[in-house]
N, C-alpha and C positions, 0 to 999 in steps of 0.2 A: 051499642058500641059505635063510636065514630066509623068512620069510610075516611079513604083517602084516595081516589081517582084519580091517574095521571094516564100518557098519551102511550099506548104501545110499542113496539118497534125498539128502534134504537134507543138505550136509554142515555143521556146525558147528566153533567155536573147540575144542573139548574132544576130536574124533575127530582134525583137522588138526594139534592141536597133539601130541598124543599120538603120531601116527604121525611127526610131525617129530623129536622129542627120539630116540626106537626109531631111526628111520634113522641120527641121528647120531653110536649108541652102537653099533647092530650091521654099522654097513663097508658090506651090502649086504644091501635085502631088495626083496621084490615085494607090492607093497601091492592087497588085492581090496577093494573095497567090495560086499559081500555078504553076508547072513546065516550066520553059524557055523552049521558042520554038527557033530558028537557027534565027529567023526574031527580035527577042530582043535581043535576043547578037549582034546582027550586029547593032540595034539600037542605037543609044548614046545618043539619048534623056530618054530610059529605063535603070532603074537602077536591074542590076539583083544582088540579094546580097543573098548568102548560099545556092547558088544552080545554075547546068548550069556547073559546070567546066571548066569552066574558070575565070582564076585572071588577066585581061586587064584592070587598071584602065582608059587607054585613051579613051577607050569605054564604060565604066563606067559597067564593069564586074569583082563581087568580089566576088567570093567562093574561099573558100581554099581546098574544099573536094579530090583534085586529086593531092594534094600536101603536103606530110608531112610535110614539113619544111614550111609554112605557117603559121601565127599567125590566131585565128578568123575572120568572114567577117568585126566584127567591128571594128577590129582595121584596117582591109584593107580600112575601110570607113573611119576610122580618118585620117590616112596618108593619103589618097587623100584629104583628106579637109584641113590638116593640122594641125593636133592638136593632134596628136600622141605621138611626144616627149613629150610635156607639159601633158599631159592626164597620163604619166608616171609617171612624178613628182607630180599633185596633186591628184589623183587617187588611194588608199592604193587597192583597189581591183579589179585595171585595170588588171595587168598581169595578175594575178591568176584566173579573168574571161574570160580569154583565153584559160588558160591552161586545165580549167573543162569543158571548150568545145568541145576541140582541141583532148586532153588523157583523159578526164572523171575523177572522183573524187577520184578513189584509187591515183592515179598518184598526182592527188592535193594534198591529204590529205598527200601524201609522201614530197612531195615542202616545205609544210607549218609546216611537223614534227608533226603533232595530228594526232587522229584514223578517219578515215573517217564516223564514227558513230558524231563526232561532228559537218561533216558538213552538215550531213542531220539535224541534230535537230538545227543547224542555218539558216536551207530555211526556208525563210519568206510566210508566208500563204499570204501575200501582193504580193508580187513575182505571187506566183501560181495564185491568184485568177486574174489578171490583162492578162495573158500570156494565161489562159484559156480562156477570152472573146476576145483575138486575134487571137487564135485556131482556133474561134467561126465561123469566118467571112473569107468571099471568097475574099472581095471586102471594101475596106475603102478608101470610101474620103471626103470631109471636111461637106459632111452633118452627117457622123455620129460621135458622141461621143468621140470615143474611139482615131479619128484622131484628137481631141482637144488637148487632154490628152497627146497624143505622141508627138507634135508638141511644147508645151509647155515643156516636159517634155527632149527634144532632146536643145531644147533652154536655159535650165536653165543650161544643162549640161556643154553646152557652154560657158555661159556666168560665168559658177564657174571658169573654168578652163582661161577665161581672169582677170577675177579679184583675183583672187586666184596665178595668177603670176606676175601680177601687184602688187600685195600687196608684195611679196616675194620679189622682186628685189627693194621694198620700204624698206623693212627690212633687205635687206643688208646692206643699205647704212645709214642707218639710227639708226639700234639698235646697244649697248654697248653691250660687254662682259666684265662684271664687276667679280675683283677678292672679293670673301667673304668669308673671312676665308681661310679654306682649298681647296676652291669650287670655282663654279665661277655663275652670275647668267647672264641674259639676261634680260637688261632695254630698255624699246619702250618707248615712249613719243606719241605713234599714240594713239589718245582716240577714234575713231572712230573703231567699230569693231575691240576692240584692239588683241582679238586671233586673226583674220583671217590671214592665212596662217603662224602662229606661229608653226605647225607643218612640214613643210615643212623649213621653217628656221631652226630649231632644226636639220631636214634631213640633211638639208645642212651645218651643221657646222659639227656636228657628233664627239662631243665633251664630253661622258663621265662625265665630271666635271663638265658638267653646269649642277645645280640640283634644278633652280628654276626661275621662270620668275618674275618679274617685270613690271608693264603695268598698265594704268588709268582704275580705275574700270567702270564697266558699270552701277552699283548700289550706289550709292555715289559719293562723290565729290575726293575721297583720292585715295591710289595706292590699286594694288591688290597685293601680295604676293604667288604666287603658285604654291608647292611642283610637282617637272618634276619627274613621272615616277617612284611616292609611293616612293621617294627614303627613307630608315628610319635614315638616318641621319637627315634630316629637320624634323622639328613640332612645326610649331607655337602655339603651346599652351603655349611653354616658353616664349612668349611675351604678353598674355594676359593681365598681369596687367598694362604695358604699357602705361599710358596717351594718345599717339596719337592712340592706336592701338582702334579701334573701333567694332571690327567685330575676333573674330575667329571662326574656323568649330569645332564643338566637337572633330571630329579627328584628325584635327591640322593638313590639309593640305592646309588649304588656311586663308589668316589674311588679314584687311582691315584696311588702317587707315584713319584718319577723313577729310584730305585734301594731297593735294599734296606738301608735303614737301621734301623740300632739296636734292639731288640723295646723299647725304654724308649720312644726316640721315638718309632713309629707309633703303639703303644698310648697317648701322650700326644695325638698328633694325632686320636686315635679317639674320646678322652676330651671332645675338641671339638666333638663333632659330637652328643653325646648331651645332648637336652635339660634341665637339673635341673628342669625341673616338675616335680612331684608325681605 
């Protein structure tokens, strides 16, 4: 049976997270929170991660502690698994869970351009309360709880970031950028989970103009129509009165209409909703 050795004490996002993704890859291991001894780093069946000083992924040794220029353990754990690139692209708070690890949160809060007073009052009591019951324990393997949790939860992580780039390189090939007006918007015809990975398409075009999506609604049979990014030129409340239009939000950033008609006609009814001011 694998080992997983990480650092005692306080436990953090980057020891928890790292032992989560190792559980979901290696079937079955036994996690110590314990200082590495000379006999686990030479081990390679043990996984030592945030602690030990040394970053040997061939031996499956990954702290970054005696290395400035090192990213977190866990991102040393997704490169070796391989999912480090991808983890960047669908991931908005992959890097920046490095960097709060790596320099600590004035240095983040400086990255990200707020006061570091907003990143305390965005830690999640979920966060804390989870990380203090793996504090808690010396010793986790698959009879207790908390490795259900991790094991699934290292899994799901996973499995977002393959479907989550499957969907995207579905969305290259497949979505329109249509001109509307002055604008442009972005038409999908995928009905199934029709956001998923719409944000990350949107990354990848990085296109300014397009200021509104296009996509088969998941509540009705019609299109969805949905204002990208508050812009205040769009607001469908000027199509309310509309015959096909079925659905507006009171603040007019999202409009539904009754079936899937024509890509001529929605895009003309989209064409309404966009301001011509200047």
């Amino acid at each position: 049976m694998y080992k997983i050795i990480t650092h005692p004490g306080s436990a953090h996002k980057d020891d928890f997270m790292s032992a989560s993704v190792l559980l979901a890859t290696l079937g079955s291991a036994v996690i110590e929170r314990r200082e590495a001894t000379a006999a686990d780093i030479a081990d390679p069946n043990t996984f030592v991660i945030d602690v030990g000083m040394v970053y040997e992924p061939a031996q499956h040794n990954f702290d970054h502690h005696q290395d400035s220029t090192l990213p977190c353990a866990f991102h040393l754990v997704m490169k070796h698994l391989g999912y480090h690139e991808a983890a960047e692209i669908v991931f908005g708070w992959y890097g920046h869970m490095s960097m709060m690890d790596v320099r600590g949160p004035y240095k983040t809060a400086e990255q990200l351009g707020v006061d570091t007073s907003i990143l305390f009052a965005a830690s999640s009591p979920i966060d804390g309360y989870i990380l203090s019951c793996f504090s808690r324990l010396n010793q986790i393997s698959d009879q207790d709880s908390l490795y259900g949790l991790m094991q699934d939860f290292g899994k799901d992580m996973i499995a977002m970031i393959d479907q989550k780039m499957t969907r995207l390189e579905l969305l290259k090939r497949e979505t329109l950028v249509l001109p509307v007006r002055q604008f442009k918007a972005i038409f999908s015809r995928i009905d199934e989970n029709p956001k998923l990975s719409m944000e990350l398409y949107l990354n990848h075009l990085n296109d300014p103009q397009v200021v509104m999506s296009i996509t088969p609604s998941v509540r009705g049979a019609g299109w969805e129509l949905l204002r990208l990014k508050d812009n205040f030129m769009v607001d469908f409340r000027t199509i309310a009165s509309e015959e096909e239009i079925r659905f507006v939000h009171g603040n007019g950033f999202v409009a539904k209409t009754r079936s899937l008609i024509p890509v001529d006609d929605v895009v003309a009814l989209a064409a309404q909703a966009i301001s011509s001011a200047a």
